[in-house]
C-alpha positions in Angstrom: 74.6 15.8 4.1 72.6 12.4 3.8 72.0 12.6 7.5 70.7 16.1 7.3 68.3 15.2 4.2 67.4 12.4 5.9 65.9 14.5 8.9 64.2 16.7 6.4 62.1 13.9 5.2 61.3 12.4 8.7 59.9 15.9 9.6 58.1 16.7 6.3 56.9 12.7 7.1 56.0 13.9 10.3 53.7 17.2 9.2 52.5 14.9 6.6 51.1 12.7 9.5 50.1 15.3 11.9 47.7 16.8 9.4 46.4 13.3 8.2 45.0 12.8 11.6 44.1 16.1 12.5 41.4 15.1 9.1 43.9 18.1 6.5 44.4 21.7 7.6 40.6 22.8 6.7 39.5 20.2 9.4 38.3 17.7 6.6 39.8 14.2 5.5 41.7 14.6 2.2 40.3 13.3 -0.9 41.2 10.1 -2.1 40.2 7.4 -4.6 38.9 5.5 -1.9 36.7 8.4 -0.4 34.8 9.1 -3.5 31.3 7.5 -3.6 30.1 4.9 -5.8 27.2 5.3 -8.5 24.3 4.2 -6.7 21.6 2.2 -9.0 18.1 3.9 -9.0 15.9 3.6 -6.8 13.0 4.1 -8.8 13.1 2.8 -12.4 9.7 2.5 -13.6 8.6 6.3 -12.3 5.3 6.7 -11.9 4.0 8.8 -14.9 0.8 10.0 -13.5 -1.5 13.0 -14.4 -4.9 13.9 -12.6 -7.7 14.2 -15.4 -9.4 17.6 -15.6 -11.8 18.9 -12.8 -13.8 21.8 -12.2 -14.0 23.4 -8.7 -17.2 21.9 -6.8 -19.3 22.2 -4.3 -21.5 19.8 -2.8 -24.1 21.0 -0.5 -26.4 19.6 2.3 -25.1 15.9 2.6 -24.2 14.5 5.7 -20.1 14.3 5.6 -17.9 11.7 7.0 -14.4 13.0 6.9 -12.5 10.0 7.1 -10.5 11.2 10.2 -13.7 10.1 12.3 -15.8 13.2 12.1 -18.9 13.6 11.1 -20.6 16.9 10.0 -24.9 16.4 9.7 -26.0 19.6 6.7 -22.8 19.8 5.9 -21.1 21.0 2.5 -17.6 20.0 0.7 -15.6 22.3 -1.4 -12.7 21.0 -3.9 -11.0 23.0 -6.3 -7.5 22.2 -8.9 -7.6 18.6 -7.4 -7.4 19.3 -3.6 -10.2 19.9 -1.2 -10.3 23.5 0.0 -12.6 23.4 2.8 -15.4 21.1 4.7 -18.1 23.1 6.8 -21.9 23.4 6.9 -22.1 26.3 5.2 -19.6 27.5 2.2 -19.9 29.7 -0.7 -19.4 28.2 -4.1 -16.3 30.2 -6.4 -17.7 32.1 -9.6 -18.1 28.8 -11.8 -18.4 26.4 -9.6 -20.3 23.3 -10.3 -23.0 22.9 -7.0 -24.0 19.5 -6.1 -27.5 19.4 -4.1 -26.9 15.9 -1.9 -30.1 16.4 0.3 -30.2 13.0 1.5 -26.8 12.1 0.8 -23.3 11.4 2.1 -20.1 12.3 1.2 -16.9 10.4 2.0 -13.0 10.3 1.1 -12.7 7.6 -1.6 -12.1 3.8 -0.2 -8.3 3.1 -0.4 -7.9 -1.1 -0.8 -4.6 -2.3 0.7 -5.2 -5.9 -0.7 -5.8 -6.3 -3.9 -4.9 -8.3 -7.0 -6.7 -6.3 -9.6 -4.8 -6.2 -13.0 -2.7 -9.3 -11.5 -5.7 -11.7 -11.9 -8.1 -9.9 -13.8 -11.5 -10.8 -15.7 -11.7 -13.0 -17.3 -10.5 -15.3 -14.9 -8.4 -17.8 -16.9 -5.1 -18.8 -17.0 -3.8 -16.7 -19.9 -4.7 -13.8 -17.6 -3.0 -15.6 -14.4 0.3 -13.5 -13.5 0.2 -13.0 -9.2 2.1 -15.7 -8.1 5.6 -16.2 -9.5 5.3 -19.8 -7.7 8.6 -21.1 -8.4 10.8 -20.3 -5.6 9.7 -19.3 -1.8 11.6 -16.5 -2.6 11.2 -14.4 -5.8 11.4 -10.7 -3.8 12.8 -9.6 -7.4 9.3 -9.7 -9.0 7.5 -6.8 -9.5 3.3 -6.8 -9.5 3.4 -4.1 -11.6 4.9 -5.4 -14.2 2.2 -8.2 -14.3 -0.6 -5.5 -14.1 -3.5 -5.4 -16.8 -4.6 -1.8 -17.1 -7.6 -2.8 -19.1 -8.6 -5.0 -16.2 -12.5 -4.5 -16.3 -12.5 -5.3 -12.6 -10.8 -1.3 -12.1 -14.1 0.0 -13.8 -16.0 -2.1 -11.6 -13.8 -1.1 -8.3 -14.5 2.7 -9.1 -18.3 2.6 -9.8 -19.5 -0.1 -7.4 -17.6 0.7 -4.1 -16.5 4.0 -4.6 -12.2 2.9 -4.6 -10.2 5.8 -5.7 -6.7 3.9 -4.8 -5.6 0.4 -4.0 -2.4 -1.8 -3.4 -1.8 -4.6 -6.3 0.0 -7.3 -4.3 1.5 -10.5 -5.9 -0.2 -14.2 -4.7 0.8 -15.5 -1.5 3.0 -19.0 -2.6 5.8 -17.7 -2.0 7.8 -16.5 1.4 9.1 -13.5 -0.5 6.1 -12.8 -3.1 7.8 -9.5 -4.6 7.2 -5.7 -5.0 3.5 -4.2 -4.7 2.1 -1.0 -6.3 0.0 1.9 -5.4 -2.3 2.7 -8.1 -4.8 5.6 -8.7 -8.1 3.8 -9.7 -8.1 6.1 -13.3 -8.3 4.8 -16.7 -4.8 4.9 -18.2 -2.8 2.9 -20.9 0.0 1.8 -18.5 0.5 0.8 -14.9 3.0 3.2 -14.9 0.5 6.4 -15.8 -1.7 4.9 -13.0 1.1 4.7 -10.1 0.6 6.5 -7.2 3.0 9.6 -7.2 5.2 9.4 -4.3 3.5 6.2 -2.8 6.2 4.0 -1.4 6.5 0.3 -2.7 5.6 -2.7 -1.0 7.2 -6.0 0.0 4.5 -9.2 -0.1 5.4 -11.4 2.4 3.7 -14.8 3.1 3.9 -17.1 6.2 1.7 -20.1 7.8 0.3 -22.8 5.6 0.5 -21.6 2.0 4.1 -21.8 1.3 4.6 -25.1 2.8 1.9 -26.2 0.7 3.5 -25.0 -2.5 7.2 -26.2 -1.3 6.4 -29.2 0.7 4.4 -30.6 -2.0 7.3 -30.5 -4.5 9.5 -31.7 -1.8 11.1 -28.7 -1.4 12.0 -26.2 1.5 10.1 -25.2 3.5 7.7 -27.7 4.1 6.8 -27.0 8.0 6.2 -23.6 10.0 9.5 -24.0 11.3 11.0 -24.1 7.7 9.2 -20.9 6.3 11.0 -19.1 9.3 14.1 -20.5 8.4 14.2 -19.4 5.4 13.0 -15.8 6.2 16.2 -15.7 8.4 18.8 -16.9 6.0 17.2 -14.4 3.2 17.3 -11.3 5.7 20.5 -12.4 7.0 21.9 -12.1 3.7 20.3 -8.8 2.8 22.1 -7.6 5.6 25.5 -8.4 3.7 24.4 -7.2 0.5 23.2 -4.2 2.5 26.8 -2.9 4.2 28.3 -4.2 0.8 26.4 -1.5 -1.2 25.8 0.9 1.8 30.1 1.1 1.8 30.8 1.4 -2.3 28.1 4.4 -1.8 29.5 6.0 0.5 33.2 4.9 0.0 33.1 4.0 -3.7 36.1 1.1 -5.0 34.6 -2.2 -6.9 31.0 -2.0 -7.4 29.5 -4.9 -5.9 27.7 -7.1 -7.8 23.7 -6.3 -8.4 20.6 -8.4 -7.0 17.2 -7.7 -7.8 15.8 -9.3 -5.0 18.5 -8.5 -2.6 17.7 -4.1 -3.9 14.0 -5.1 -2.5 15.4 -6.4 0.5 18.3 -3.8 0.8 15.1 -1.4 0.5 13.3 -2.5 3.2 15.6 -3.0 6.0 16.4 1.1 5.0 13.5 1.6 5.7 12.3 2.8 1.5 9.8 -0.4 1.6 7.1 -1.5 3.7 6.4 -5.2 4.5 2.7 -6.3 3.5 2.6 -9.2 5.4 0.3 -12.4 4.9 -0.7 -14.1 8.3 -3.6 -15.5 9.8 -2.3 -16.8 13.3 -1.9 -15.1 16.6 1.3 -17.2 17.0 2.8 -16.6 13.7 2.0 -13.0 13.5 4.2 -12.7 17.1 7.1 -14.8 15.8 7.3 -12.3 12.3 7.1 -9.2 14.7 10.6 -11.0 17.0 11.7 -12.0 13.7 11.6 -8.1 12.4 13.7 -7.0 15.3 16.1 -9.8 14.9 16.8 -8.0 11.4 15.9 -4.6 11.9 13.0 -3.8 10.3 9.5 -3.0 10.2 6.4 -4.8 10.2 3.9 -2.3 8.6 0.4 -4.3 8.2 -0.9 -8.2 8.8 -3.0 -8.8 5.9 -6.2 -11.2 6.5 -4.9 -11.7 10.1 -8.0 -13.6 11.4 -6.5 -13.7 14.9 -5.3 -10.3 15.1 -7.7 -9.6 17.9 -5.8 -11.6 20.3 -2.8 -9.3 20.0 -4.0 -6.2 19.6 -1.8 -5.4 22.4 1.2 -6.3 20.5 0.3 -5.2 17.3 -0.3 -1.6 18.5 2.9 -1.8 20.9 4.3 -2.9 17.6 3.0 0.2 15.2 1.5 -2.9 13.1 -1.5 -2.4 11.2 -3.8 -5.3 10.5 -6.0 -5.6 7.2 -8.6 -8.3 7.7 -12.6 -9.4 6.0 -15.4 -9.0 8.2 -16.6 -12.2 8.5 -14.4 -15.0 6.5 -12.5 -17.9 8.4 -12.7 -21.1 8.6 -11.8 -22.2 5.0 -8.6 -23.8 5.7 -7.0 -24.4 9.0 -5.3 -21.5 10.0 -8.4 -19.3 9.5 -10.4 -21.2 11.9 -10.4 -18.9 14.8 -11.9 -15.9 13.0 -14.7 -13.8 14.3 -17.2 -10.9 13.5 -15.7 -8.7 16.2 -12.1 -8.6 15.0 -12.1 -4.9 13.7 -14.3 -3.5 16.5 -12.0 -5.3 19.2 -8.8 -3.8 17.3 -10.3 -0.2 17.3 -11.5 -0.5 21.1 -7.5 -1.7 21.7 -6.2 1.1 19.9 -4.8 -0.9 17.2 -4.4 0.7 13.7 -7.3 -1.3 11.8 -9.1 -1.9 8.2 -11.0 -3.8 5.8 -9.3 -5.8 2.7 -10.9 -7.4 -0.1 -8.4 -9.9 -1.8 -11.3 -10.1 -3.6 -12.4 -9.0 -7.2 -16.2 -8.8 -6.1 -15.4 -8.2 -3.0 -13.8 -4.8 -3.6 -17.1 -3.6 -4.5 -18.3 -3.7 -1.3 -16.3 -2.8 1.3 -18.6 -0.5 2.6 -20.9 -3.2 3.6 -17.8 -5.5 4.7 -17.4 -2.9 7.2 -21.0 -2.5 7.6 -21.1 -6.3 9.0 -18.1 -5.6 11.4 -20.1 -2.5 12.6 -22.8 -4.6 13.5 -20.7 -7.4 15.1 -19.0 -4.9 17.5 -21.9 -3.7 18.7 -23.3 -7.1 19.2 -20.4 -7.8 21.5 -21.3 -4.4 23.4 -18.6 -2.6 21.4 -20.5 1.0 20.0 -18.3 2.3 17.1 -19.7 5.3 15.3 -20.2 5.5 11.9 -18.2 7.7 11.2 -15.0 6.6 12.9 -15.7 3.3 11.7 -14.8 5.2 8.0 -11.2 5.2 9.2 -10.8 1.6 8.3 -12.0 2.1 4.4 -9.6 5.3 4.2 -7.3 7.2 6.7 -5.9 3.7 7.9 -4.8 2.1 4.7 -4.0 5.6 3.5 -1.5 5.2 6.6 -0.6 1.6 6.2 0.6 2.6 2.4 2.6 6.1 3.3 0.2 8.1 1.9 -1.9 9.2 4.8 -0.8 12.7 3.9 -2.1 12.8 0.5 -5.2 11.6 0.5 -7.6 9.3 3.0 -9.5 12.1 4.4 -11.7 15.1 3.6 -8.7 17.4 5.1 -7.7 20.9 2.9 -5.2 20.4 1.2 -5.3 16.8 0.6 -6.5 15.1 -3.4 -9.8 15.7 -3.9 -10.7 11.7 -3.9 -14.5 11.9 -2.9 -17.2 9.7 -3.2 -21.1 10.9 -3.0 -23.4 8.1 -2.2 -26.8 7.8 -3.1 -28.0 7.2 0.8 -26.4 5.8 3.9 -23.0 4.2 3.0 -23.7 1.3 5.3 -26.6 0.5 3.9 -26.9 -2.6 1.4 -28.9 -0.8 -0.9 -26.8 2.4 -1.6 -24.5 2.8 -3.9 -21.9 5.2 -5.2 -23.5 8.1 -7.6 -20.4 10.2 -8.2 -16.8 9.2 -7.6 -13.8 12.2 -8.4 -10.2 11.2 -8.4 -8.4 14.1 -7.6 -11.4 16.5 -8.5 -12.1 15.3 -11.7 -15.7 13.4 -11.8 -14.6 10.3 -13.2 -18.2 7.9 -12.1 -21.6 9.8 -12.8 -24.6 7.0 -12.4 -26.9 9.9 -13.8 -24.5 9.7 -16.7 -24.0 7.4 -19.0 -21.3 9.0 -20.6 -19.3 8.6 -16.9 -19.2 5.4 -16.6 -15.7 3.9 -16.7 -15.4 1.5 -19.4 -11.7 -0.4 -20.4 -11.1 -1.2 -24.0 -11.0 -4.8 -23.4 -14.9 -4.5 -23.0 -15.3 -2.1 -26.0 -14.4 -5.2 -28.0 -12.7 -5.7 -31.7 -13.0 -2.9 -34.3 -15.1 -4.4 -36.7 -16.5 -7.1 -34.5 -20.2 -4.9 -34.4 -21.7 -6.8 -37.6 -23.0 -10.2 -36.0 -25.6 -11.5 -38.0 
C-alpha cells in the first residue's frame, strides 16, 4: 500500500514538473511571490504644472517668414490659432475674429530655444545670496536638481523674452562638478513656481562637466580628481556603479522581493543609461570630447550635446557619426587654456559637415542676443568661403536645440500643428539694430514693444508694497 502511494506522488510530482516547464497549462509561468513586480518609485515627482496663457487666433501678414526648418517664404503670412500654428503660406485668410498683424517690413520666426542657460540659478542681482548653480562640494552631486534652485522672479526671464525673442530654455546647474545634477526645460512665461513654468513633456537633463574645471575645484582642495585622467576615472567608477544599481532596481521591478535601497543620484544615473535622460555635456577639447563619446559606449549610453565645445569643428565627423549635438558662442575662446583653439567658423564648419549644430549663451546678457551671436558666425562662415543662408542658419536658434532637448516635435519650427512660439521682429533678425516687437508663447502675446502694458515685468522689480513714498 505504501509502495503504491508512493508511486502516486512520484507521478503527481512528475505532472507537477511537466507543467512547470512547459510555463502552466495556459502556456504562462505560474504566479508566485517572486514573479510579482515591485513598486517602482516615480519617475517624475515635481510634474510640471504648466498652462498656456490665453490667445486669440492671429494672423500676421506680409513679413518675410523663416520657418525654422530652413525655409524661407519672402510676402509670406503665419496663421496660429488655440496655441498651435495652423498654417504658413503667402496668402491665407484670417478666421472671423481674428487679430491681423500687417509686418510689411518684417520677419517672423519660431521663438529662440536656449539649451545653456543658468537663468533663475544665478539670477540678478548677481550676489551671493542669489548664487545656487553649482552644488560645489562633491565631483559628483547627480542628485541635485536645478530646478529646485530656480528663481521664478529672476528679472533676467523678462529680459530673455523681450530682448532676444526666447520662448524656451534649458536651466543647467554650474560646471564644478563631474556630475553637476538634473536640468529643466522651462517655458519663458511668468509664473509663481518653476514647476508651472516646466516644459510639459520635455525630458530632464544630466550636466555633465569634464577638462579643467573640476580639477580646479578638486585638485585645489586636494581632492580627486585633480588631472584629466582623474575626472575620467571617476566618470567610470560612478557609471560603473549605476550599472549595479540599475539591474538591482530593473529585477525588484520586474521580479519584485526586497526593495533595494533608494539613491538619488544613482535614479539620475539609472535614468540615463535607460535612456529617460539626456547627457548635457560640458567640453571644450577635441580630445576630451572623443574620450566622453568611447567612454559613453563603454557604459551604454548617449551623448546627446557638447556644450561650449570650442573644438567641435575638428570632429565634426565624429560628432555626427556619433548623433552628438554641439552647443557653442560664436566667437569666445581663449579665456582659459582649454578654450584656446576656438574660431569664428565653428558653426558654419559643423553645418557644412552635417553635424547637428547651435548657439548657447551661458550668459545672462548674452541670451538676449543670440540672434546676432549667430549673426557673427554667419559672417565667419562665409568669410572662410562657407555660404549658409539665412534662413537655414535659423536652425541653430530653434529646430536644433528643440532636438537636442526632445522637443523637436513640439515646438522649434513654424510647422502646423506645433505651439504657437513666434517671434515678430522689427526688421532683419541678423541685423544689430532689430529687435523683437511681439513675442507669443503658445499663441498668447506675452511681449508687445508698442505696448506698455506687454511688457514682462517679475515682482522682484515691482518692489515692496509701501516702498512708493521716498521723500
Amino acid at each position: 500500500m505504501g509502495h503504491v502511494r508512493g508511486l502516486r506522488l512520484l507521478a503527481g510530482a512528475a505532472v507537477a514538473l511537466s507543467l512547470v516547464a512547459c510555463g502552466g497549462a495556459n502556456g504562462e509561468r505560474p504566479k508566485t511571490a517572486s514573479s510579482t513586480p515591485g513598486k517602482a518609485y516615480s519617475r517624475d515627482p515635481y510634474p510640471s504644472t504648466y498652462h498656456r496663457y490665453p490667445g486669440v487666433p492671429t494672423l500676421v501678414r506680409n513679413v518675410t517668414v523663416f520657418d525654422g526648418e530652413g525655409g524661407r517664404i519672402d510676402n509670406g503670412s503665419v496663421l496660429f490659432a488655440d496655441g498651435k500654428i495652423v498654417a504658413i503660406g503667402q496668402t491665407l485668410d484670417a478666421p472671423a475674429g481674428a487679430s491681423v498683424v500687417d509686418g510689411q517690413g518684417k520677419w517672423i520666426t519660431p521663438g529662440v530655444i536656449d539649451i545653456h542657460s543658468h537663468l533663475g540659478d544665478y539670477p540678478s542681482p548677481g550676489i551671493r545670496a542669489l548664487s545656487d548653480g553649482n552644488e560645489a562640494t562633491a565631483p559628483v552631486t547627480a542628485d541635485v536638481w536645478a530646478e529646485h534652485s530656480v528663481w521664478p522672479q529672476d528679472p533676467g526671464f523678462g529680459r530673455a523674452l523681450a530682448n532676444g525673442g526666447v520662448t524656451a530654455l534649458q536651466i543647467l546647474p554650474g560646471s564644478a562638478n563631474l556630475f553637476g545634477g538634473r536640468s529643466v526645460v522651462l517655458k519663458n512665461v511668468y509664473a509663481r513656481t518653476t514647476q508651472a513654468m516646466k516644459f510639459p513633456g520635455a525630458p530632464y537633463g544630466l550636466k555633465m562637466a569634464c577638462g579643467e574645471n573640476p580639477k580646479r575645484v578638486y585638485g585645489s582642495k586636494g581632492r580627486e580628481p585633480s588631472t584629466r585622467m582623474g575626472n575620467i576615472a571617476v566618470d567610470r567608477a560612478t557609471w560603473a556603479k549605476a550599472q549595479t544599481y540599475k539591474r538591482k532596481w530593473d529585477k525588484y521591478e520586474r521580479d519584485g522581493g526586497d526593495q533595494p535601497e533608494r539613491d538619488i543620484a544613482m535614479d539620475t544615473l539609472r535614468g540615463v543609461l535607460a535612456g529617460e535622460i539626456r547627457v548635457q555635456n560640458h567640453c571644450y577639447r577635441a580630445d576630451e570630447m572623443a574620450t566622453v563619446l568611447d567612454m559613453a559606449k563603454e557604459f551604454g549610453y548617449h551623448v546627446t550635446a557638447f556644450h561650449h565645445a570650442v573644438e567641435a569643428y575638428k570632429i565634426a565627423d565624429l560628432l555626427k557619426a556619433n548623433d552628438t549635438c554641439v552647443a557653442v558662442w560664436a566667437d569666445w575662446y581663449g579665456f582659459k587654456m582649454e578654450s584656446y583653439d576656438g574660431i569664428g567658423a565653428n558653426l558654419a564648419l559643423l553645418e557644412k559637415a552635417g553635424a547637428c549644430a547651435m548657439i548657447h549663451s551661458d550668459d545672462a546678457n548674452g541670451i538676449q542676443r543670440l540672434n546676432q551671436e549667430v549673426a557673427k558666425a554667419l559672417s565667419a562662415g562665409r568669410r572662410a568661403g562657407i555660404d549658409i543662408p539665412d534662413a537655414v542658419a535659423w536652425k541653430w536658434l530653434s529646430l536644433n536645440p528643440a532636438r537636442a532637448l526632445g522637443i523637436d516635435n513640439q515646438t522649434g519650427s513654424l510647422k502646423p500643428g506645433k505651439m504657437a512660439d513666434v517671434v515678430l521682429w522689427n526688421g532683419n533678425p541678423f541685423s544689430v539694430y532689430t529687435r523683437p516687437e511681439k513675442v507669443w508663447v503658445d499663441g498668447a502675446l506675452l511681449y508687445d514693444a508698442n505696448d506698455p502694458k506687454r511688457r514682462p515685468v517679475s515682482d522682484f522689480e515691482l518692489g515692496q508694497p509701501g516702498s512708493g513714498d521716498v521723500k
